[in-house]
C-alpha positions in Angstrom: -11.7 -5.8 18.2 -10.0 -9.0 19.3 -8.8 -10.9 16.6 -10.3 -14.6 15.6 -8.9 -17.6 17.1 -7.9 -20.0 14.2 -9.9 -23.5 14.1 -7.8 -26.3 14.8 -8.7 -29.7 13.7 -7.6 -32.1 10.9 -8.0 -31.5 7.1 -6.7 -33.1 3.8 -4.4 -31.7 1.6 -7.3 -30.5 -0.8 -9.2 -28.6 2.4 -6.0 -26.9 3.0 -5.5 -25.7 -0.9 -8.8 -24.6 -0.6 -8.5 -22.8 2.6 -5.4 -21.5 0.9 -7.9 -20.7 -2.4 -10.5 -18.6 -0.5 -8.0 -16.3 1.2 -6.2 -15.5 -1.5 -9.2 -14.3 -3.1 -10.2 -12.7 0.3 -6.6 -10.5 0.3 -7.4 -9.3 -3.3 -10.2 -8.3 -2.6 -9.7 -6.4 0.7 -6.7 -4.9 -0.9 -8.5 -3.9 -4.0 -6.2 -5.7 -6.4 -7.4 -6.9 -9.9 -7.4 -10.9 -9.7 -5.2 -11.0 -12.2 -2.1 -13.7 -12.6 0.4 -11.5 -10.6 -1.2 -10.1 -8.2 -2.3 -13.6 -7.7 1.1 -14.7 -7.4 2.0 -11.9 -4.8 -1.1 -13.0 -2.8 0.3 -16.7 -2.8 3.5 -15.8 -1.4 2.5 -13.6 1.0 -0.3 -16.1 2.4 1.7 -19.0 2.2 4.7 -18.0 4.2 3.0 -15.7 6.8 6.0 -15.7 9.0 8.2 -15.1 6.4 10.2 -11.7 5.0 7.7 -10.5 2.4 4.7 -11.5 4.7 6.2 -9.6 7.3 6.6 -6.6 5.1 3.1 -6.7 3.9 1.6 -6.6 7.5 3.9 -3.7 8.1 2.8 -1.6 4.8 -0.7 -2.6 5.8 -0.5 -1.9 9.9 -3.6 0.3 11.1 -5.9 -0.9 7.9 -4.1 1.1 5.2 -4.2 -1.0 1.9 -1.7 -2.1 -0.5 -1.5 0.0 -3.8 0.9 -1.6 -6.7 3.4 1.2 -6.2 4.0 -0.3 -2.3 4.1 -4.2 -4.4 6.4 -2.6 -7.0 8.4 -0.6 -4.0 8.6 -4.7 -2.5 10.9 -5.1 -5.8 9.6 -8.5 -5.6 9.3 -11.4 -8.4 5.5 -11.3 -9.2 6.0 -14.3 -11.8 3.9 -17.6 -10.4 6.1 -20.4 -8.6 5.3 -23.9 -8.1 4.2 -24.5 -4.5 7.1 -26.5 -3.4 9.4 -23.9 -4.2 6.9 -20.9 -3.0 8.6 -20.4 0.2 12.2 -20.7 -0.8 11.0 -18.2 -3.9 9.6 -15.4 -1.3 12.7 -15.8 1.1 15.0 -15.1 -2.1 13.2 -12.1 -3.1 12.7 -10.4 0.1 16.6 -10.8 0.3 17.1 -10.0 -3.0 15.0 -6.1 -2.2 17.0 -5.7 1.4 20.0 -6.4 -0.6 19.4 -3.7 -3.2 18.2 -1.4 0.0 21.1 -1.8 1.5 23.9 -1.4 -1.9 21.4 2.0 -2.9 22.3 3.3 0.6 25.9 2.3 0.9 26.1 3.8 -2.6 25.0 6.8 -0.8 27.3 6.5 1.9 30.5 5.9 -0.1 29.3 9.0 -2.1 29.5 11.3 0.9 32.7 9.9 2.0 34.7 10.5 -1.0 33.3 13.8 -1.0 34.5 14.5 2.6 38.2 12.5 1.6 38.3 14.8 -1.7 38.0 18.0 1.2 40.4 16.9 3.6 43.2 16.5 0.4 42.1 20.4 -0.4 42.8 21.2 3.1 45.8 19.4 2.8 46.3 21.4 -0.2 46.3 24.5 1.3 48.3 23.4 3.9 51.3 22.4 2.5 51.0 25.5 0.0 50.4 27.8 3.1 54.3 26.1 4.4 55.8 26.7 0.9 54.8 30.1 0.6 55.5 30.5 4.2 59.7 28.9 3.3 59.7 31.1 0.0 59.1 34.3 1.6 61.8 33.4 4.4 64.3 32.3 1.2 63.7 35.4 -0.8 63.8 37.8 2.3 67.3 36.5 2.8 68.7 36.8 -0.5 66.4 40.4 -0.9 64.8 39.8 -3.9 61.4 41.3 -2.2 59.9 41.7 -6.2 59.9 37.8 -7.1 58.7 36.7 -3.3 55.6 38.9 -3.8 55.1 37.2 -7.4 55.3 33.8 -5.5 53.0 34.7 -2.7 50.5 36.1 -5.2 50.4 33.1 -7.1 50.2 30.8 -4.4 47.9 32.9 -2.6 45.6 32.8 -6.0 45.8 29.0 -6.3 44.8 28.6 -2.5 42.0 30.9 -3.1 40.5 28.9 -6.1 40.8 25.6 -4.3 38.8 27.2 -0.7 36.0 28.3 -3.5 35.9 25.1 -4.7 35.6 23.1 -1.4 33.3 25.6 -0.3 31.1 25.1 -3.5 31.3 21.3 -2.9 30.6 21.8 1.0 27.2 23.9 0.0 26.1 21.5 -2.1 26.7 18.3 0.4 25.2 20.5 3.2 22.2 21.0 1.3 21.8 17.4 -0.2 22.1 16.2 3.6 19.2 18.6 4.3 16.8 17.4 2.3 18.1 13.8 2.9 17.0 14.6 6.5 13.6 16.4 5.6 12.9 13.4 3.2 13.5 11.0 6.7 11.4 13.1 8.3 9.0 12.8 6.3 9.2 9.1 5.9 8.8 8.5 10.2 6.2 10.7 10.0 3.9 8.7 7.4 5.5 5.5 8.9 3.0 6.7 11.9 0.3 8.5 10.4 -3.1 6.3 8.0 -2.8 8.1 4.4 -7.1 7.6 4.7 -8.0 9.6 7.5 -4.3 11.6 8.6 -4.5 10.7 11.9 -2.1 8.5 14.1 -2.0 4.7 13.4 -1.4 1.7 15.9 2.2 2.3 15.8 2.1 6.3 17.2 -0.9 5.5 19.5 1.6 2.9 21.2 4.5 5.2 21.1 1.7 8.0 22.8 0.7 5.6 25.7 4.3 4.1 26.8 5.5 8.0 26.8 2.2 9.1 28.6 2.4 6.0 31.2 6.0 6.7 31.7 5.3 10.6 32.6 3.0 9.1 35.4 -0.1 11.4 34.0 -3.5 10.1 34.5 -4.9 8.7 31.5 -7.4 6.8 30.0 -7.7 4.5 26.6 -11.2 4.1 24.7 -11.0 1.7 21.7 -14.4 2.4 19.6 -15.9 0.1 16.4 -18.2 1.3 13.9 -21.5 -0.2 14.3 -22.3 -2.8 11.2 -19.6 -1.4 9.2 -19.3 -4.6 6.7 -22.7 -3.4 5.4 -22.1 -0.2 4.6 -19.5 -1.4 2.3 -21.4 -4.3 1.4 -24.6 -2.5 0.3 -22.7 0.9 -0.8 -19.0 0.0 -1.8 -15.9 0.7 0.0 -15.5 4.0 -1.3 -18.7 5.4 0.7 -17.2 3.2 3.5 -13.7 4.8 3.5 -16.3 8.9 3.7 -18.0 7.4 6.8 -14.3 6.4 8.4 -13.4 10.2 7.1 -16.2 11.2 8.8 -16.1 9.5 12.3 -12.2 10.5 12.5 -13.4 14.3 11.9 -15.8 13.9 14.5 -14.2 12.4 17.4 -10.7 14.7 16.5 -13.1 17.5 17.2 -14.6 16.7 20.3 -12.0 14.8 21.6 -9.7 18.2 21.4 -6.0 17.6 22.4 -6.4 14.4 23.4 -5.2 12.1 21.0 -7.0 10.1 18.4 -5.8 7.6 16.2 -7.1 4.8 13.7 -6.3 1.2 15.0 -7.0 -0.5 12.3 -9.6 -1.3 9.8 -13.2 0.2 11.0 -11.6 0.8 14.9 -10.3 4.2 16.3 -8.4 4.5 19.5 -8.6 7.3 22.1 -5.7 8.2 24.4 -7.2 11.0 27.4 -4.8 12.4 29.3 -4.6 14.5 32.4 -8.5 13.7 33.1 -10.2 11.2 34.9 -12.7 8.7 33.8 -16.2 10.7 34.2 -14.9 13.7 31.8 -13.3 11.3 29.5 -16.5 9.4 29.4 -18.4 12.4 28.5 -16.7 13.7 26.2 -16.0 10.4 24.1 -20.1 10.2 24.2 -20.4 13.9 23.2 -18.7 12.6 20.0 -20.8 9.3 19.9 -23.7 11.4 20.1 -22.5 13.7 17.2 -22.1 11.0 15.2 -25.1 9.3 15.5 -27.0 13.1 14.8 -26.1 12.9 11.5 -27.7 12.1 8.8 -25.4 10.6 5.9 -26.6 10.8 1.9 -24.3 9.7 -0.8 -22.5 12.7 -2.8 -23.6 10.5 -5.9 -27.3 10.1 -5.6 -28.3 11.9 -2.7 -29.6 8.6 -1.1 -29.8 8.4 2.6 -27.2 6.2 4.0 -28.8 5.6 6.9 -27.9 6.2 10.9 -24.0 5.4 11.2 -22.8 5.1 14.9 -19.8 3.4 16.7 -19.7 2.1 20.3 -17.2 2.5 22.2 -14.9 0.6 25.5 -12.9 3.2 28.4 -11.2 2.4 30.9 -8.7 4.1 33.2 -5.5 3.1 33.3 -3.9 2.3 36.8 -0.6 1.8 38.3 0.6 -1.2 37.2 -1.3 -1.7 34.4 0.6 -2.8 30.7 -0.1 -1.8 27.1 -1.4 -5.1 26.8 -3.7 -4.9 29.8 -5.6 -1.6 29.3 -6.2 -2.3 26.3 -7.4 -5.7 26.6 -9.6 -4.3 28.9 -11.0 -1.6 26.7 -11.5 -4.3 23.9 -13.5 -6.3 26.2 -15.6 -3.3 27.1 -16.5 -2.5 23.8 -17.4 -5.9 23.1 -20.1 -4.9 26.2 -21.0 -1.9 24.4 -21.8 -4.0 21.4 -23.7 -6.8 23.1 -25.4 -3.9 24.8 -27.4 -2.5 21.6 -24.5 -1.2 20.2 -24.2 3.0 19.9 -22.7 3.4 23.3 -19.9 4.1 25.9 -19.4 1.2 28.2 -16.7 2.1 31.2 -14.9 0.1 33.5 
C-alpha cells in the first residue's frame, strides 16, 4: 500500500516531543521490544535521526516487514545508554561509525591473515628453490672431484628438508583452501537471507526488484499483482500478533501454491507481491483469484482454543507490464488497483 503523506503545518516544541513521544512508543511496540530504558534509547536515536547511519541500518534490517530482535540491536554494536537530545544526533553518527569501523578492522584482520599466509608460501617456495640450485651446484662439485658417496648424502638431505617443507605448505594450503570455502558458503548464505523474510521464507522487496529488472530486461511478458490482507490490524488487534504472523504463514503458502513457478514474495508488513511471467493478463488473473478464492475457503481456528478466527481474505491489484513501463510505474499502478479492489468490497482481483 502507498505510504502516508506526512502532515505539514506548524507546531511548538512540546507538539513535536510529543509527536516524537508517541512514535517511540509506536516502534517498540511494532518491533516487540520491552519499553524498557535501552531499548528506549535505541528507539530515540533511530527516530530522531531518520536520515542518519543507524536509522538507515534499521530500515535495512527491517526491509519487507521483518522485525528487529536484540541480537540484530546487539549485532548494530551500538551505545544503548540514553543521551541528552542536543547531543542525540552527534551520539548516533559516532556509533554507527564506531560499528563500520570495527566491521571494517574484523575484516582487514581477515585479510592481513590470508596474506601473510600466502607471503609465508611464496618464502617456502623460495625455499625450495634456492635448495633445488644448491643441490643442483653440489652434485655438479662432487661429480667433478668423484666423490659420488658424500653427493648422494647431500642430495638426500636436501631432498628430505625439501620434502618436509612441500608437506608443510601443502598442510597450510588445505587448511586456507577450506577456511576460504566456508568463508564463501557463509557469504552465500548471508546474500541469500539478505533477500529472503525469516517469517514466511519467501523473497522480500529487495529479490522481487532484483526478479522484475532481470525479467523486464529479458523482454518476457510479465505481469505484477501487489495483494493486502483484508483488515489485518484486527486480527492482531483482537488475537495478538502471533496468530497474525500463522495467517501471513498461511496466505504465503497459499498463493506459493497456486501461483506455481511464478514468483511470490512478501513486500512488506501484511502485503505480498506477485511477479507472472511468460503469460498474459487473463491467466495471470485467474490464477491469482484461484488463490484468492482458496484463501477466502478456509476456515481459520486458533491452535490454542480452537476458536474460529473468522473469514481471512486479501484483495489484490494486476497489471501487465508494457514496453516502456519502469519499476516505479507498474507498480504504482498495481498499488493503485488494489486500492480499487479495496474500495470495491475488498476480497478481490481488480486488473488494469
Amino acid at each position: 500500500m502507498a505510504a502516508t503523506k506526512a502532515v505539514q503545518g506548524p507546531c511548538t516544541d512540546a507538539t513535536a516531543a510529543r509527536r516524537l513521544y508517541d512514535r517511540i512508543g509506536a516502534f517498540l511496540f511494532d518491533q516487540r521490544l520491552e519499553p524498557d530504558p535501552a531499548n528506549f534509547a535505541f528507539a530515540y536515536h533511530v527516530l530522531a535521526d531518520p536520515q542518519g547511519p543507524l536509522a538507515r541500518a534499521v530500515m535495512a534490517l527491517t526491509d519487507g516487514g521483518v522485525r528487529l530482535t536484540l541480537r540484530d540491536i546487539e549485532t548494530l554494536n551500538y551505545d544503548l545508554k540514553p543521551v541528552p537530545a542536543d547531543t542525540g544526533a552527534a551520539a548516533n553518527t559516532a556509533a554507527a561509525t564506531q560499528a563500520h569501523q570495527g566491521l571494517v578492522a574484523q575484516t582487514q584482520m581477515q585479510v592481513e591473515g590470508f596474506e601473510d599466509m600466502v607471503h609465508a608460501m611464496r618464502a617456502e617456495t623460495a625455499g625450495f628453490g634456492r635448495d633445488l640450485a644448491e643441490s643442483a651446484a653440489a652434485i655438479k662439485r662432487t661429480a667433478a672431484a668423484n666423490d659420488v658417496g658424500g653427493s648422494i648424502d647431500e642430495v638426500a638431505r636436501i631432498t628430505g628438508t625439501m620434502l618436509e617443507r612441500v608437506r608443510s605448505a601443502e598442510t597450510r594450503l588445505e587448511a586456507a583452501t577450506r577456511e576460504a570455502s566456508e568463508l564463501r558458503k557463509k557469504l552465500e548464505e548471508a546474500r541469500d537471507n539478505a533477500r529472503r523474510d525469516p517469517l514466511t521464507d519467501l523473497p522480500n522487496r529487495r529479490a522481487f526488484e532484483e526478479a522484475y529488472a532481470a525479467q523486464a530486461a529479458s523482454g518476457e511478458k510479465i505481469c505484477v499483482a501487489m495483494c493486502d490482507v483484508d483488515h489485518f490490524k484486527s486480527v492482531n488487534d483482537r488475537f495478538g500478533h502471533a496468530v497474525g504472523d500463522r495467517v501471513l504463514k498461511a496466505i504465503a503458502d497459499a498463493l506459493t501454491h497456486s501461483c506455481g513457478h511464478h514468483l511470490v514474495a512478501r513486500y512488506g508488513g501484511e502485503e505480498f507481491a506477485v511477479l507472472f511471467s511468460g503469460i498474459d493478463l487473463e491467466i495471470a488473473r485467474a490464477t491469482l483469484d484461484g488463490a484468492r478464492a482458496s484463501v477466502a475457503a478456509k476456515r481459520y481456528r486458533l491452535r490454542e482454543s480452537d476458536e474460529p478466527l473468522g473469514a481471512v481474505t486479501f484483495s489484490a491489484g494486476l497489471t501487465l507490464v508494457v514496453r516502456g513501463d519502469s519499476y516505479q510505474s507498474s507498480f504504482q499502478r498495481a498499488d493503485q488497483l488494489l486500492y480499487v479492489a479495496k474500495e470495491g468490497g475488498r476480497n478481490r482481483v481488480h486488473i488494469g
